[in-house]
C-alpha positions in Angstrom: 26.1 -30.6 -0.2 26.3 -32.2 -3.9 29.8 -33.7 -4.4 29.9 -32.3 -8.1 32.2 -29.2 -9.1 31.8 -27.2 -12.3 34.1 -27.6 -14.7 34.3 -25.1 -18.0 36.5 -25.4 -20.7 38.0 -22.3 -22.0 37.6 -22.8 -25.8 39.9 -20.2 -28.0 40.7 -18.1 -25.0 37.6 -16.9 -24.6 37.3 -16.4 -20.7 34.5 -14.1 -20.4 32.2 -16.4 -21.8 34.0 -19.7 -19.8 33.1 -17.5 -16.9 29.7 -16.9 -17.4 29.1 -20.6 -18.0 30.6 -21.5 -15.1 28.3 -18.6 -12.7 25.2 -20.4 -14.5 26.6 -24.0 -13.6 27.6 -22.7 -9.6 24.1 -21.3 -9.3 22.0 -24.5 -10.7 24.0 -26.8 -8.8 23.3 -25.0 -5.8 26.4 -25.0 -3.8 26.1 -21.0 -3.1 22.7 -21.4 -1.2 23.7 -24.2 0.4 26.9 -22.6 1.8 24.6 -19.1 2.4 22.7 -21.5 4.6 25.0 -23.0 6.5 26.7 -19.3 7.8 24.6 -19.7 10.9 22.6 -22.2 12.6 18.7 -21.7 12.5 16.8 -23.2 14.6 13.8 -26.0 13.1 11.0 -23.4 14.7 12.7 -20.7 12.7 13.1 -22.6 9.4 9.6 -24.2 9.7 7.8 -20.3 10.6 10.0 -19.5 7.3 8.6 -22.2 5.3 4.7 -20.6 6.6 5.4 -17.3 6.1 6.3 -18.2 2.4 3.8 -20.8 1.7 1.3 -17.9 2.7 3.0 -15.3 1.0 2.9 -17.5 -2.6 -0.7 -18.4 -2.0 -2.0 -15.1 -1.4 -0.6 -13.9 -4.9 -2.0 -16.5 -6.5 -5.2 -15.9 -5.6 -4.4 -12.2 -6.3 -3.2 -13.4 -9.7 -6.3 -15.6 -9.7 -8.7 -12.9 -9.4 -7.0 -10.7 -12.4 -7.6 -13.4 -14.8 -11.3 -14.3 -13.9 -12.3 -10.8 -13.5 -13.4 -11.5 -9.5 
């Protein structure tokens, strides 16, 4: 897990948009998929036939995405 927190200053009271600054920071940091991950223990043959599945899944629609822009 990155050590780094998000910090936002509240400038003229403004807390809504503190708040939405400091969602944006949380989610690039990645600390909330990191702790979404760590809920339960998967095991490496799960993770790895993730990692396939996805891989496939991506490379499928780009040659789907290929094939609408060449006209195949």
């Amino acid at each position: 897990m990155k050590n780094s927190k998000a910090h936002v200053k509240v400038i003229k009271g403004d807390i809504q948009k503190a708040l939405k600054k400091w969602k944006s920071k949380v989610m690039d940091s990645g600390h909330l998929e990191e702790l979404k991950d760590r809920r339960e223990f998967l095991k490496p043959s799960v993770v790895n036939r993730k990692k396939m599945k996805d891989a496939v899944r991506k490379q499928e629609w780009y040659e789907i995405k290929y094939k609408e822009e060449n006209g195949c």
